[in-house]
Structures are given as structure tokens and as C-alpha cells.
PDB file of N, CA, C and O in Angstrom:
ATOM      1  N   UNK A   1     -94.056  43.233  73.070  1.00  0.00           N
ATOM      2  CA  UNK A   1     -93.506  42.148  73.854  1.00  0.00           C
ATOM      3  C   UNK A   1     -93.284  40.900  72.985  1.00  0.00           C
ATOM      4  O   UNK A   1     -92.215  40.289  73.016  1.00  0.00           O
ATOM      5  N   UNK A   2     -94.341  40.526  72.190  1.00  0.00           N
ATOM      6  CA  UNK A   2     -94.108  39.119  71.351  1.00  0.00           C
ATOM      7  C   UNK A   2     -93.516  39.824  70.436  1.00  0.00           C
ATOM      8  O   UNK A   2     -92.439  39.837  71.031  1.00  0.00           O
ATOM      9  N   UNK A   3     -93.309  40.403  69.523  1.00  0.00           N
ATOM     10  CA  UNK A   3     -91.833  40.877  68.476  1.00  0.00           C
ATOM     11  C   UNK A   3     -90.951  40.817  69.634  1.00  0.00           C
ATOM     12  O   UNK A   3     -90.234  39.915  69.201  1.00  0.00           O
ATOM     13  N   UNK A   4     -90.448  41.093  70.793  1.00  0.00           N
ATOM     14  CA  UNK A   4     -89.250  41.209  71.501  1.00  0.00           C
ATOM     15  C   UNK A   4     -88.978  39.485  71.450  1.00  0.00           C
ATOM     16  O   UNK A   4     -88.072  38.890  70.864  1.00  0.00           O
ATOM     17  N   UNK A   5     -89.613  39.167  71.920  1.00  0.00           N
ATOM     18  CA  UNK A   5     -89.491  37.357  72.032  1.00  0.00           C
ATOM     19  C   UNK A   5     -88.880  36.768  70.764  1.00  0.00           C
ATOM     20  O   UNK A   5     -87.866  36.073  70.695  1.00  0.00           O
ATOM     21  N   UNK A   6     -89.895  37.278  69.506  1.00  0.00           N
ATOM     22  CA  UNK A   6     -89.034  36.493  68.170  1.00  0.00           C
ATOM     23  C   UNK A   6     -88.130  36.835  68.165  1.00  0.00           C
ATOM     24  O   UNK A   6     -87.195  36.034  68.136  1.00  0.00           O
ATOM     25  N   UNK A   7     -87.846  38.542  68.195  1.00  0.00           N
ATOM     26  CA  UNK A   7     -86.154  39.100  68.301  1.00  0.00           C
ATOM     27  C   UNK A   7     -85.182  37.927  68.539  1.00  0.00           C
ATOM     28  O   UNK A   7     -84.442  37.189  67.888  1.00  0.00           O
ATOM     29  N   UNK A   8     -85.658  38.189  70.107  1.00  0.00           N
ATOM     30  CA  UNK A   8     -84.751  37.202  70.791  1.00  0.00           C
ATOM     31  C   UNK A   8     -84.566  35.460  70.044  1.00  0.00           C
ATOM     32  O   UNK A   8     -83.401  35.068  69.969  1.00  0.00           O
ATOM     33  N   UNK A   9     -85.390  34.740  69.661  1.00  0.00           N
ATOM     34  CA  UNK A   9     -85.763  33.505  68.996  1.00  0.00           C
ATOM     35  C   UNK A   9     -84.164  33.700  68.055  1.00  0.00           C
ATOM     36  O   UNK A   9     -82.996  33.323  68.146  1.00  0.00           O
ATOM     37  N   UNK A  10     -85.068  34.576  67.105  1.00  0.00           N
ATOM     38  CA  UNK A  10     -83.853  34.637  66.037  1.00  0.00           C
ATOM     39  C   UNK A  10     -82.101  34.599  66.373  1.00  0.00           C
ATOM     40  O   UNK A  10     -81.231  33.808  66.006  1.00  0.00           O
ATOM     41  N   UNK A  11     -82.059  35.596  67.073  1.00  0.00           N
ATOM     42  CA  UNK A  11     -80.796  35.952  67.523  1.00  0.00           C
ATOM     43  C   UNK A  11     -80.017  34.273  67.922  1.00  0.00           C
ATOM     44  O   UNK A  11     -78.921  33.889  67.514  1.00  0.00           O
ATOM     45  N   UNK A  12     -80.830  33.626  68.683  1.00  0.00           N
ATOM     46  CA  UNK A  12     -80.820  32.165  69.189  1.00  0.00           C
ATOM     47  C   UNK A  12     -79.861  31.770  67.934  1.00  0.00           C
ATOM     48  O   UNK A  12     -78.670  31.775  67.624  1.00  0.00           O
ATOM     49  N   UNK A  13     -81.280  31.384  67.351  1.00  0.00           N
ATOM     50  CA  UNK A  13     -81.183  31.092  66.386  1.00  0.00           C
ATOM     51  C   UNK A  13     -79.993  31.039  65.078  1.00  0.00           C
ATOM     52  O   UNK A  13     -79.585  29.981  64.598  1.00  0.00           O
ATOM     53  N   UNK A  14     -79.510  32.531  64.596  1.00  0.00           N
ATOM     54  CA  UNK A  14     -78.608  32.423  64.038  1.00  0.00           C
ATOM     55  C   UNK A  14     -77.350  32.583  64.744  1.00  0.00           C
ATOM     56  O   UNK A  14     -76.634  33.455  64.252  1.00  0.00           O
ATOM     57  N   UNK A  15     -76.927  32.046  65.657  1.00  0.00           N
ATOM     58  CA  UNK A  15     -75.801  31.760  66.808  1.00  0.00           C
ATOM     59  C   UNK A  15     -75.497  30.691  66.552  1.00  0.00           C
ATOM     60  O   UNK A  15     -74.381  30.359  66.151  1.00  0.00           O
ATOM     61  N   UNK A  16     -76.905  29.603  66.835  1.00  0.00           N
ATOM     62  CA  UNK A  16     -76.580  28.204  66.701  1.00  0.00           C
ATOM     63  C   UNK A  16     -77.901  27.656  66.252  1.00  0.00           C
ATOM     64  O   UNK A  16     -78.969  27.336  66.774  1.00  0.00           O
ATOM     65  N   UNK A  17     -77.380  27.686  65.092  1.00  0.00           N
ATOM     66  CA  UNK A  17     -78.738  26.955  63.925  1.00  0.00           C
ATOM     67  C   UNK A  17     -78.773  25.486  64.155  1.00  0.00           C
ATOM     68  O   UNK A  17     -79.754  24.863  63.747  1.00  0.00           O
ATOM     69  N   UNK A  18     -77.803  24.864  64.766  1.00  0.00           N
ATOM     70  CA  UNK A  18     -78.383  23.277  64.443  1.00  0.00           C
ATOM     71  C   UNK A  18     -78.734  22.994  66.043  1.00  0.00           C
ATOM     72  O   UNK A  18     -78.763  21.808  66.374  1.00  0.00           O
ATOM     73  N   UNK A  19     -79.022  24.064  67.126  1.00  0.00           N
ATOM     74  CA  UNK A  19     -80.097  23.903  68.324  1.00  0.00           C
ATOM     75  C   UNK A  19     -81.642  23.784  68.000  1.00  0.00           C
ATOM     76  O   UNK A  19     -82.409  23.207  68.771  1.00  0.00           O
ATOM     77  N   UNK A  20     -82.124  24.466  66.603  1.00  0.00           N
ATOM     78  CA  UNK A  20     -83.442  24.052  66.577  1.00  0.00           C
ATOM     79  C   UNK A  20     -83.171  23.258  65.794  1.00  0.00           C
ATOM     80  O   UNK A  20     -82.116  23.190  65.163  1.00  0.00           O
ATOM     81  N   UNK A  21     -84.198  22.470  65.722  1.00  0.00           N
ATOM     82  CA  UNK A  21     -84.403  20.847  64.882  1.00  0.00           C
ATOM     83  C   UNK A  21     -85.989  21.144  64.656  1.00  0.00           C
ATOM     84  O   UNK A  21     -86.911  21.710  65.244  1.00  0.00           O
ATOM     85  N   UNK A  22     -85.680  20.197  63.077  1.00  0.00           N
ATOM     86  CA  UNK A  22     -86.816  20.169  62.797  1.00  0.00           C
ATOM     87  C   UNK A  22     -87.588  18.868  61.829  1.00  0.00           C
ATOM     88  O   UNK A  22     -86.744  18.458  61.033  1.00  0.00           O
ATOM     89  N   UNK A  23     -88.759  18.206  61.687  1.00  0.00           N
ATOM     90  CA  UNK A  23     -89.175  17.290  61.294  1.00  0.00           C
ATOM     91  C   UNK A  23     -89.624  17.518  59.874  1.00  0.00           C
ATOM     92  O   UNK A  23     -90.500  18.380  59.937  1.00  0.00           O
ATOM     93  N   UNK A  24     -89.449  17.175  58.704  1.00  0.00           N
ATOM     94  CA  UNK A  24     -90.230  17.498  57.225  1.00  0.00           C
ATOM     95  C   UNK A  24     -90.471  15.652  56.697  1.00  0.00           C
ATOM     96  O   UNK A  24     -89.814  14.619  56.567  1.00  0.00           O
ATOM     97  N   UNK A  25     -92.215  16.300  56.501  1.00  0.00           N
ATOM     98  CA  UNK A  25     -91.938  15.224  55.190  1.00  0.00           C
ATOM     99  C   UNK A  25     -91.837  15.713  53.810  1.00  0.00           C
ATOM    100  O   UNK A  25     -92.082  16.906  53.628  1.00  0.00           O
ATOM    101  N   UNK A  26     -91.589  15.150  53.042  1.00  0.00           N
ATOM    102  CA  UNK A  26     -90.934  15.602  51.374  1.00  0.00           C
ATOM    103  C   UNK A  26     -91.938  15.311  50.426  1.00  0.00           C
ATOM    104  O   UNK A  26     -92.393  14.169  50.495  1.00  0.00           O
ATOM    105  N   UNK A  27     -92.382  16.034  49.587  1.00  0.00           N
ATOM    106  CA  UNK A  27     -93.243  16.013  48.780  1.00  0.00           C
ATOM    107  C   UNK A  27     -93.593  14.465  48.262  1.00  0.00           C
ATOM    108  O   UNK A  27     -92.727  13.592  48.214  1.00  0.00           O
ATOM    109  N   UNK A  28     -95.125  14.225  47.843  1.00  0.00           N
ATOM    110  CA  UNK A  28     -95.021  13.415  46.846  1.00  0.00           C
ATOM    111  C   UNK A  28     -93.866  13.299  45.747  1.00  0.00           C
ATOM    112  O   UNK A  28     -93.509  14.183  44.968  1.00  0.00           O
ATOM    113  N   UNK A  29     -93.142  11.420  45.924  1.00  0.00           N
ATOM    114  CA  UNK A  29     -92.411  11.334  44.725  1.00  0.00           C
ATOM    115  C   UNK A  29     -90.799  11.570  45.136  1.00  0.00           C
ATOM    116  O   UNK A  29     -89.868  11.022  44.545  1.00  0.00           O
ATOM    117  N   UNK A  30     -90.652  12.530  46.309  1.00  0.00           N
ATOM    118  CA  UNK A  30     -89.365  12.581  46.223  1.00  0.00           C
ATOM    119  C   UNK A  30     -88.805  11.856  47.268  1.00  0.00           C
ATOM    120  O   UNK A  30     -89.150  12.106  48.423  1.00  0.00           O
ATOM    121  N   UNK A  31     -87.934  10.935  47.002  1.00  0.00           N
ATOM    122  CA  UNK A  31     -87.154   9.830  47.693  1.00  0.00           C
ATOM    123  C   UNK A  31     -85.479   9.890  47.334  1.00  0.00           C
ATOM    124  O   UNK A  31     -84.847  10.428  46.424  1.00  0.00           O
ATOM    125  N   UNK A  32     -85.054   8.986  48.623  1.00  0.00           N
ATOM    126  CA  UNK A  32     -83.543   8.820  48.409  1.00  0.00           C
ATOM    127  C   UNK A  32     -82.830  10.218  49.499  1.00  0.00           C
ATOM    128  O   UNK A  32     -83.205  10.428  50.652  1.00  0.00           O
ATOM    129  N   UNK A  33     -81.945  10.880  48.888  1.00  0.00           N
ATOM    130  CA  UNK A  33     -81.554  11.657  49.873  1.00  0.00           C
ATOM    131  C   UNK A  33     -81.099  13.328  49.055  1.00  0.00           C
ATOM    132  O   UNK A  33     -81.040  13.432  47.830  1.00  0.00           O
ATOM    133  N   UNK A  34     -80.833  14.448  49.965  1.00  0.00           N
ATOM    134  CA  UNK A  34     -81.422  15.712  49.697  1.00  0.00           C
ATOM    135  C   UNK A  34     -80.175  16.684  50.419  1.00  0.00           C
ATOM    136  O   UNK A  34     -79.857  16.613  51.606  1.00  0.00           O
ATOM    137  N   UNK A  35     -79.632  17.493  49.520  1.00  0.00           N
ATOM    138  CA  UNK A  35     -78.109  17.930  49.924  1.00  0.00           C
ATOM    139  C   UNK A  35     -78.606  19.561  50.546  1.00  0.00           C
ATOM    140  O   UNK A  35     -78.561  20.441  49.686  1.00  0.00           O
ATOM    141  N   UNK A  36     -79.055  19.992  51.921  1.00  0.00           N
ATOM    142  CA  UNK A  36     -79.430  21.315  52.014  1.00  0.00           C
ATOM    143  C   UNK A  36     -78.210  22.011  51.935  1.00  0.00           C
ATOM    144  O   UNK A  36     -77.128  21.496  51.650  1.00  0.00           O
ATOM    145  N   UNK A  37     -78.479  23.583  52.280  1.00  0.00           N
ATOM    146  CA  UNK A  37     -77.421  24.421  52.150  1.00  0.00           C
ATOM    147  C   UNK A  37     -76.575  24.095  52.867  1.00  0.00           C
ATOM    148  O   UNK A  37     -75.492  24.226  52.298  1.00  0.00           O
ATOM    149  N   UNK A  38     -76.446  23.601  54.184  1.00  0.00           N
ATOM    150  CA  UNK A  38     -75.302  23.296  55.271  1.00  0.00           C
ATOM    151  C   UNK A  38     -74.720  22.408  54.633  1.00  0.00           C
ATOM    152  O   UNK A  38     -74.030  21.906  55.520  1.00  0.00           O
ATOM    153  N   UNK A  39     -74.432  21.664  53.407  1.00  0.00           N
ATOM    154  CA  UNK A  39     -73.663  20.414  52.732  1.00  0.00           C
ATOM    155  C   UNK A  39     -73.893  18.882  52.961  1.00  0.00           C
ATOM    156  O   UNK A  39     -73.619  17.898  52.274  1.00  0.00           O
ATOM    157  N   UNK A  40     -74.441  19.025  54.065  1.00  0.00           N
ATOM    158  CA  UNK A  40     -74.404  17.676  54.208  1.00  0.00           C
ATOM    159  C   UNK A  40     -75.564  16.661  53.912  1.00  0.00           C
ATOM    160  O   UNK A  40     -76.731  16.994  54.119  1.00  0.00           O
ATOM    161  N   UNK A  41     -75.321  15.737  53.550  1.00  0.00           N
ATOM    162  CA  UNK A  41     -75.994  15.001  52.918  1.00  0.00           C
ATOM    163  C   UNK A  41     -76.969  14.239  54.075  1.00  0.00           C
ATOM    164  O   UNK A  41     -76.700  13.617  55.103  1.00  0.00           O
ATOM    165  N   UNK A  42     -78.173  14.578  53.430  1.00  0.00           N
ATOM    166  CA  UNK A  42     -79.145  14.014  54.419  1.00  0.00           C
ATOM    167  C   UNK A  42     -80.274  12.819  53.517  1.00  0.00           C
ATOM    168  O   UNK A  42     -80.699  12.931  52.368  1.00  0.00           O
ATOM    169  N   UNK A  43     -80.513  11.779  54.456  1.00  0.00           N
ATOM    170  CA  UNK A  43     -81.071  10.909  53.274  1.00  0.00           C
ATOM    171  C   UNK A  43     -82.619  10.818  54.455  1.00  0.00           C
ATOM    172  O   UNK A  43     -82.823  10.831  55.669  1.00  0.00           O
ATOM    173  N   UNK A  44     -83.639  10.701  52.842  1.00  0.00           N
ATOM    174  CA  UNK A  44     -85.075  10.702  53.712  1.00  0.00           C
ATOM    175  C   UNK A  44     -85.530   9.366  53.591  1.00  0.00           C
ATOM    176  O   UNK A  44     -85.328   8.570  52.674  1.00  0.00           O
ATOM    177  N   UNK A  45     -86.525   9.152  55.221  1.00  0.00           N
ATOM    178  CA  UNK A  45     -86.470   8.058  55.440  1.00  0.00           C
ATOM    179  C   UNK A  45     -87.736   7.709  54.894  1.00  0.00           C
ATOM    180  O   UNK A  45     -88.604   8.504  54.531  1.00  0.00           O
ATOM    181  N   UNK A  46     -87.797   6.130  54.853  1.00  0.00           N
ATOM    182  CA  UNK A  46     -88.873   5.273  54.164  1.00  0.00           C
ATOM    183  C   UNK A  46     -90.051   5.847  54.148  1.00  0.00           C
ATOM    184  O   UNK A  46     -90.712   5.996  53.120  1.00  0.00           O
ATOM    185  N   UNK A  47     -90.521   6.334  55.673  1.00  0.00           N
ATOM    186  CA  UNK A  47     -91.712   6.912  55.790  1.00  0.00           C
ATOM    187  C   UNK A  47     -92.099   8.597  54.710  1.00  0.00           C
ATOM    188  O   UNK A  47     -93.107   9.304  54.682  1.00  0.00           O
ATOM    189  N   UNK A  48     -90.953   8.684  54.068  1.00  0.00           N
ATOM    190  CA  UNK A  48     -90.899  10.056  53.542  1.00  0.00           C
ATOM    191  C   UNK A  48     -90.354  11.552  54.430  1.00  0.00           C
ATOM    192  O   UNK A  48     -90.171  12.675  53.960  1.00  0.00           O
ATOM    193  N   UNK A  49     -90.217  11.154  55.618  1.00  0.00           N
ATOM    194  CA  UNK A  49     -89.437  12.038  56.565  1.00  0.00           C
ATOM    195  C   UNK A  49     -88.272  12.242  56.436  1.00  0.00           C
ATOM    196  O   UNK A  49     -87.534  11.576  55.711  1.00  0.00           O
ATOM    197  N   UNK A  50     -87.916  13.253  57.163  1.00  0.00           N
ATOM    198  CA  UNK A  50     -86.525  13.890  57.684  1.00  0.00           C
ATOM    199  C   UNK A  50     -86.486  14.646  58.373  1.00  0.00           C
ATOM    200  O   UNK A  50     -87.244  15.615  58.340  1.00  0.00           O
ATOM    201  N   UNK A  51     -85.492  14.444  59.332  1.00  0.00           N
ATOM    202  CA  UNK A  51     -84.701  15.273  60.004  1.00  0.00           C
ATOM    203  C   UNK A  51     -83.553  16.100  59.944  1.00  0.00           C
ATOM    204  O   UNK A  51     -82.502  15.569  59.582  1.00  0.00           O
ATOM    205  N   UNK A  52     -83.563  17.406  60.257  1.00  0.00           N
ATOM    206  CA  UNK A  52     -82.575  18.704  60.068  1.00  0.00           C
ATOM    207  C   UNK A  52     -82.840  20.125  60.925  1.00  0.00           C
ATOM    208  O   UNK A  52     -83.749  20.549  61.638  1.00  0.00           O
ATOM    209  N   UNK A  53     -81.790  20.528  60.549  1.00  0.00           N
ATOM    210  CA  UNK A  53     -82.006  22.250  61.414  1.00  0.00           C
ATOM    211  C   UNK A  53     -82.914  22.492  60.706  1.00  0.00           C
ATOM    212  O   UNK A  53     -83.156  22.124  59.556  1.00  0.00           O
ATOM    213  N   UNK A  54     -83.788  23.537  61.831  1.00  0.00           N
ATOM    214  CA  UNK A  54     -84.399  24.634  61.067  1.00  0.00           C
ATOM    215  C   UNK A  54     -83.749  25.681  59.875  1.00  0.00           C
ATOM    216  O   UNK A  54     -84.374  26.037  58.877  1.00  0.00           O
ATOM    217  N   UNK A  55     -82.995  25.901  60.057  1.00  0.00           N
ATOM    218  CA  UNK A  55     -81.832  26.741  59.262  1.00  0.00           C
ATOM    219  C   UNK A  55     -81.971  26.160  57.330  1.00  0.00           C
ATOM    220  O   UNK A  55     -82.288  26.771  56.309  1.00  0.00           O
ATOM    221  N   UNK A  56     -81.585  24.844  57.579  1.00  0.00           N
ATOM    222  CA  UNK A  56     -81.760  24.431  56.491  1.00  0.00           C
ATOM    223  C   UNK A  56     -83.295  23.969  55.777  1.00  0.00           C
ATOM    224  O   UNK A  56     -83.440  23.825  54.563  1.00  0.00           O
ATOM    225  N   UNK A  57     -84.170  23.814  56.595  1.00  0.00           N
ATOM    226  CA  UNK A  57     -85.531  23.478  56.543  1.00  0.00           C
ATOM    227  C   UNK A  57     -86.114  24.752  55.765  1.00  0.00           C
ATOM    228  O   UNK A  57     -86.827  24.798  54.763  1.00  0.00           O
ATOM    229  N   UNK A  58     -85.774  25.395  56.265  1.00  0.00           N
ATOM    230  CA  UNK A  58     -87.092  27.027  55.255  1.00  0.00           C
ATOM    231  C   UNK A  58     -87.173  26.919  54.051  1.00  0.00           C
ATOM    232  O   UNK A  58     -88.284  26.981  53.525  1.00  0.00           O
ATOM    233  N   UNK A  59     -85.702  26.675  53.078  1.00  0.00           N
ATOM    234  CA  UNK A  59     -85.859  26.528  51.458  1.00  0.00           C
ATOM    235  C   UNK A  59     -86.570  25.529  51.370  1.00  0.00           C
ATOM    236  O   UNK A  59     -87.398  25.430  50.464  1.00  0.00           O
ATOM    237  N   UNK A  60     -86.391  24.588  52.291  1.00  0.00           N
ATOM    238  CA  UNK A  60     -87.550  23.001  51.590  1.00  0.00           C
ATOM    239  C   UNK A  60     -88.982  23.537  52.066  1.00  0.00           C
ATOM    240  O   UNK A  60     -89.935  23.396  51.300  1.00  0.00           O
ATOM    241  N   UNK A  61     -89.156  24.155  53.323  1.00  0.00           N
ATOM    242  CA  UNK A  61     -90.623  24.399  53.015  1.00  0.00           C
ATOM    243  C   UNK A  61     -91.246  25.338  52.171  1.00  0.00           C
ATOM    244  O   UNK A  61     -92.437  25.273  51.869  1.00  0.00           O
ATOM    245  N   UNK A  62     -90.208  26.505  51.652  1.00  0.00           N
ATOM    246  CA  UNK A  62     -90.905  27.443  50.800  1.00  0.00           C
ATOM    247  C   UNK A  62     -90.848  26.650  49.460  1.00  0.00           C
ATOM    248  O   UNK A  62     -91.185  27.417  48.558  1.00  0.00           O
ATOM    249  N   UNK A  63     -90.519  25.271  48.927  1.00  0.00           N
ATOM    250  CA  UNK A  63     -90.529  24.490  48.116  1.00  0.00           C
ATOM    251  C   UNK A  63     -91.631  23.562  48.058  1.00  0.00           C
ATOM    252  O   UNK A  63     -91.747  22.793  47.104  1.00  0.00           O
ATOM    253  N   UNK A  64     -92.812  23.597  49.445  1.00  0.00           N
ATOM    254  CA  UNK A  64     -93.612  22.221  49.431  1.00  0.00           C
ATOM    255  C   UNK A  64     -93.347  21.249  50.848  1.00  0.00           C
ATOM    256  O   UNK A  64     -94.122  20.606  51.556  1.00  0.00           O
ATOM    257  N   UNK A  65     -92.354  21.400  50.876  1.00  0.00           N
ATOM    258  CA  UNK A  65     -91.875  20.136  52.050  1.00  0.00           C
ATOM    259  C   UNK A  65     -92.956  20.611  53.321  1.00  0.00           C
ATOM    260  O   UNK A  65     -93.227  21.806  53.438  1.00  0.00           O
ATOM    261  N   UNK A  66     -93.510  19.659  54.198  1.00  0.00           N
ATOM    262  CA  UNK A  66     -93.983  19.976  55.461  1.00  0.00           C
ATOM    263  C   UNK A  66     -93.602  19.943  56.358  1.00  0.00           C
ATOM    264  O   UNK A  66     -92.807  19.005  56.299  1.00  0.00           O
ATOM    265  N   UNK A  67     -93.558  20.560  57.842  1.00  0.00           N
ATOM    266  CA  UNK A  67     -93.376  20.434  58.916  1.00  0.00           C
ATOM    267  C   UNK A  67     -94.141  19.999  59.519  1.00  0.00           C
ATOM    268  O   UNK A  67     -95.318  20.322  59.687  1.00  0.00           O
ATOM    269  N   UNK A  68     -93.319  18.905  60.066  1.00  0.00           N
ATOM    270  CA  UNK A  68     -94.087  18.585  61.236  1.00  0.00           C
ATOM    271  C   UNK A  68     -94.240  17.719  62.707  1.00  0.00           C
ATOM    272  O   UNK A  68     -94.873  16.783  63.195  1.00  0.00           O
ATOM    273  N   UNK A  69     -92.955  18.950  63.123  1.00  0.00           N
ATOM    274  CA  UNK A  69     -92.582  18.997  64.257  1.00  0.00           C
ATOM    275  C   UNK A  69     -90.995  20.162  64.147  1.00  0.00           C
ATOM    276  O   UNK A  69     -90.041  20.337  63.389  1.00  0.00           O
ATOM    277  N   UNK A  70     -91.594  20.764  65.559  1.00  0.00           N
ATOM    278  CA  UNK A  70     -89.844  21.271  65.815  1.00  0.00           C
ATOM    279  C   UNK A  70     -89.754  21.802  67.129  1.00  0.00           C
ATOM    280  O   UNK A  70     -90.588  22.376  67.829  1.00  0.00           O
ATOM    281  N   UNK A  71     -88.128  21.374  67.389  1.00  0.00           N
ATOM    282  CA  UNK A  71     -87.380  21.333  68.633  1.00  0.00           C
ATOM    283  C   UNK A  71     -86.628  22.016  68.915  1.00  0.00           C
ATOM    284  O   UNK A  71     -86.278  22.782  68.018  1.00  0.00           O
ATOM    285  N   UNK A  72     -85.951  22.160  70.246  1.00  0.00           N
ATOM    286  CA  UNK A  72     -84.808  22.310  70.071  1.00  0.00           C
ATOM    287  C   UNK A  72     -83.998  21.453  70.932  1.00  0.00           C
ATOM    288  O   UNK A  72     -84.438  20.719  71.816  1.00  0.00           O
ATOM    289  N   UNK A  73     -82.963  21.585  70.649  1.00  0.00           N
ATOM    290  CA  UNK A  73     -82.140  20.430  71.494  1.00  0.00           C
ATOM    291  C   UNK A  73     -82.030  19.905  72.855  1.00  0.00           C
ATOM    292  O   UNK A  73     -81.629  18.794  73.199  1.00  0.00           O
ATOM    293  N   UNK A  74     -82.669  21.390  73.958  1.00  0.00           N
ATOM    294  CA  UNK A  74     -82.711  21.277  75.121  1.00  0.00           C
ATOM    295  C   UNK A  74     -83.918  20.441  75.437  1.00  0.00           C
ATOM    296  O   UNK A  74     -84.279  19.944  76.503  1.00  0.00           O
ATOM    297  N   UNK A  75     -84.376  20.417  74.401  1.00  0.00           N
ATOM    298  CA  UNK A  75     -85.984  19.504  74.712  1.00  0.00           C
ATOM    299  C   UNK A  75     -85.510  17.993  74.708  1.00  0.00           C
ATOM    300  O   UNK A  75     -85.886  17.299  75.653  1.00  0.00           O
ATOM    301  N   UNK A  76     -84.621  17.352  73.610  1.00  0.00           N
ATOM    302  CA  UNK A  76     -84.230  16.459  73.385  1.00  0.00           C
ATOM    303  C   UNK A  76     -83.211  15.636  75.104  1.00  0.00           C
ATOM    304  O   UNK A  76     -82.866  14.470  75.294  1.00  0.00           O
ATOM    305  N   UNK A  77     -83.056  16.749  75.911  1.00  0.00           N
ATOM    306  CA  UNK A  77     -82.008  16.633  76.991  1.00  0.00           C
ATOM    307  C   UNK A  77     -83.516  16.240  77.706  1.00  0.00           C
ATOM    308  O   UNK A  77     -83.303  15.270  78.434  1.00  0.00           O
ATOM    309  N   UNK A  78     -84.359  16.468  77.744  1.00  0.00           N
ATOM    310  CA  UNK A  78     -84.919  15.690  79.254  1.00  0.00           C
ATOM    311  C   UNK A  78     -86.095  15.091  79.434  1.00  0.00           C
ATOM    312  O   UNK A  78     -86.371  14.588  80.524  1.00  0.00           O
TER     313      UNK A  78
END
């Protein structure tokens, strides 16, 4: 039953990658802004955070980056 659920997650998921969202802060040291695979230029904020899809988030965390927090958009609706 819970593998059927991630199934399903994923499938979500790679349909429409920028429905989950997600929170990282960025390693010690790294500042300014950070080009993920989707191209677009994302700049991290003072606090050392950022915001992005999950989609693009996995290479930064298998790099160090943390999570910490994630959404998805329907959450953001209410």
C-alpha cells in the first residue's frame, strides 16, 4: 500500500514538477545566486535560503544543501 502511494507521489510529480516546492538552505559559504537544472536563475536569500521545485532540489541536496520544508502548491491555496 505505501509503495502504491509513492508510485502515485512520483507520477504527480514528474507531470508537474514545479507543484512540489521546496525550502533549502545552502551550505556554509555559499552566497549570491545558483543556476539549477530547470535554467533559471535563482538567487539565495540573506538568511542563506531558497526556494524551488523539488525537481530541481535533489542535486543540491545530494550536494549538502538542506531541506527544510516542502509543499505543494495546493497547500499554498488555503
Amino acid at each position: 500500500m505505501r509503495e502504491e502511494a509513492e508510485q502515485c507521489r512520483n507520477r504527480e510529480r514528474d507531470q508537474n514538477p514545479e507543484r512540489f516546492r521546496v525550502r533549502l538552505r545552502a551550505p556554509a559559504g555559499i552566497t549570491g545566486q545558483i543556476q539549477p537544472r530547470s535554467g533559471r536563475v535563482i538567487y539565495i536569500g540573506p538568511d542563506g535560503t531558497v526556494e524551488m521545485s523539488a525537481a530541481d532540489a535533489q542535486p543540491l541536496i545530494r550536494l549538502g544543501w538542506t531541506k527544510l520544508a516542502e509543499w505543494t502548491s495546493e497547500d499554498e491555496e488555503v
